[in-house]
N, C-alpha and C positions, 0 to 999 in steps of 0.2 A: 065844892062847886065843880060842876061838868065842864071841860074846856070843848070848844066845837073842834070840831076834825079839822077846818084852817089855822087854827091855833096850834096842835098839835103837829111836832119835828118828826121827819124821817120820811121813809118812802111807804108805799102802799104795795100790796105783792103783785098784782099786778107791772107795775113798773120796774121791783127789784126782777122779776120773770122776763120782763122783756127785758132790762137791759142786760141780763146776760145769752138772753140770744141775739142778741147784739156781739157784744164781746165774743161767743161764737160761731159766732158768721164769720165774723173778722179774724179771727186766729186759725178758722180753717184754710182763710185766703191766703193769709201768710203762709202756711205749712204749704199752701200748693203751689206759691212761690220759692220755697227756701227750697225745696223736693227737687224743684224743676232746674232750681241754679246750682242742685247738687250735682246732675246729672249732665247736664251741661258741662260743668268744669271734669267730672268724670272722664268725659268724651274727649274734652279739647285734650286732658293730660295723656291720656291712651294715642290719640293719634299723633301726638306730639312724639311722644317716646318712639310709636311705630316708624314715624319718617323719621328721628334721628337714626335708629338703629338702621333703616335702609340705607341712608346719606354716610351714614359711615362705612357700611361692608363695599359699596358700589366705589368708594373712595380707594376701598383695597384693595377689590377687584380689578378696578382701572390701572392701578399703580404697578398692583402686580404683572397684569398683562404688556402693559408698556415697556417693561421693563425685562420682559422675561427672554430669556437665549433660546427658548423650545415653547410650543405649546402643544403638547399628547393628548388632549382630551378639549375638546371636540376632534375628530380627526376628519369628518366629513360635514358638508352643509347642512347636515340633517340635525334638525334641534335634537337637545341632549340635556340631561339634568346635572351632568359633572363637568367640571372645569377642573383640568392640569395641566399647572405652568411649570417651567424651569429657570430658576435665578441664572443672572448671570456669576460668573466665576467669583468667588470671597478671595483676593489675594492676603488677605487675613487668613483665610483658612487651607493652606496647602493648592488653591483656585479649586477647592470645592464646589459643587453645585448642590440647591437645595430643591424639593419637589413641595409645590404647593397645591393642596386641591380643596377645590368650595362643592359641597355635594348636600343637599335637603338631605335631612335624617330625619326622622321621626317630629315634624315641622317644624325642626330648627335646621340655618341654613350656615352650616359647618365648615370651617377653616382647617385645614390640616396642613401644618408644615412641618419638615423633617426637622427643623432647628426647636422648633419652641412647641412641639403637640397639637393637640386639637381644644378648638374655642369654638364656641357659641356664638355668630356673629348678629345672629336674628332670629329673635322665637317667632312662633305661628304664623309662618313661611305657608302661607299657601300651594304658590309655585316657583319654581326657579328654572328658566330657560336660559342654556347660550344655544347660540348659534355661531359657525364661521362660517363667515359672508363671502369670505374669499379665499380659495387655497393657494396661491400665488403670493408672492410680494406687491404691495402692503399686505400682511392678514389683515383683517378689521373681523372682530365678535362683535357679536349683538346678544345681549342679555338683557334678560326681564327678569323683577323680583317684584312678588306679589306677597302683602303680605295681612292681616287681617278678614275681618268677615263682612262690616256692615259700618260704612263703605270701605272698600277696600285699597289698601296703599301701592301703588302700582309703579316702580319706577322703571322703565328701558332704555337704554343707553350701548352707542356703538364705539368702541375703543380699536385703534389701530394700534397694532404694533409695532413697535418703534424701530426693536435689532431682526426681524421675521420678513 
């Protein structure tokens, strides 16, 4: 004996075709979501790194400049891409002095000191400006470090000299 087609268990192809365009629909929406919260997190960790690696060399910079018994480079008010300071004296070390210089290389923005070599203090350096603002006592520099493409990490900041 025939059973009729409402007696009979299961789906019809119709229904099993649509419910997987259903299912997706739905799985492309997630993928355009998960895509998007990749990229997103992409972004935040990239600019995250970029402003530490600024917030720390600008830390160096400051430090160094405050502290420094000479400063050779900038020698005029006219912006410049090299910064060199002079430590004051190590009476640890016979009152040696050491020469420290920050100069963009190949758009990394580079540390060179006669004690410890040269370091990497910030990649994809776009630009790096000082300026000295005053050739008198106080000196004060003004420096900007720019660093990335889209948008860009821009930090400037003016430092007096402490012993200058």
């Amino acid at each position: 004996m025939k059973r009729s087609q409402a007696e009979r268990g299961g789906f019809t192809l119709v229904e099993t075709i649509l419910a997987l365009v259903i299912i997706a629909m739905v799985s492309a929406a997630v993928m355009v979501l998960i895509t998007g919260s990749a990229k997103a997190t992409a972004y935040v960790n990239n600019t995250t790194d970029e402003v530490s690696q600024v917030e720390l060399a600008c830390r160096r910079i400051t430090h160094n400049i405050r502290t420094a018994s000479a400063l050779n480079a900038p020698t005029t008010t006219t912006a410049g891409s090299t910064l060199t300071t002079v430590t004051q004296q190590d009476p640890n070390n016979a009152n040696a002095t050491y020469t420290v210089t920050y100069t963009l290389s190949a758009g990394n923005l580079t540390e060179n000191d006669t004690r410890f070599g040269t370091s990497v203090l910030v990649r994809n350096v776009s630009s790096f400006s000082v300026t000295r603002q005053t050739m008198t006592a106080p000196t004060t520099v003004l420096v900007t470090i720019t660093v990335g493409a889209t948008p860009p990490v821009t930090r400037t900041f003016v430092v007096m000299c402490r012993n200058l």
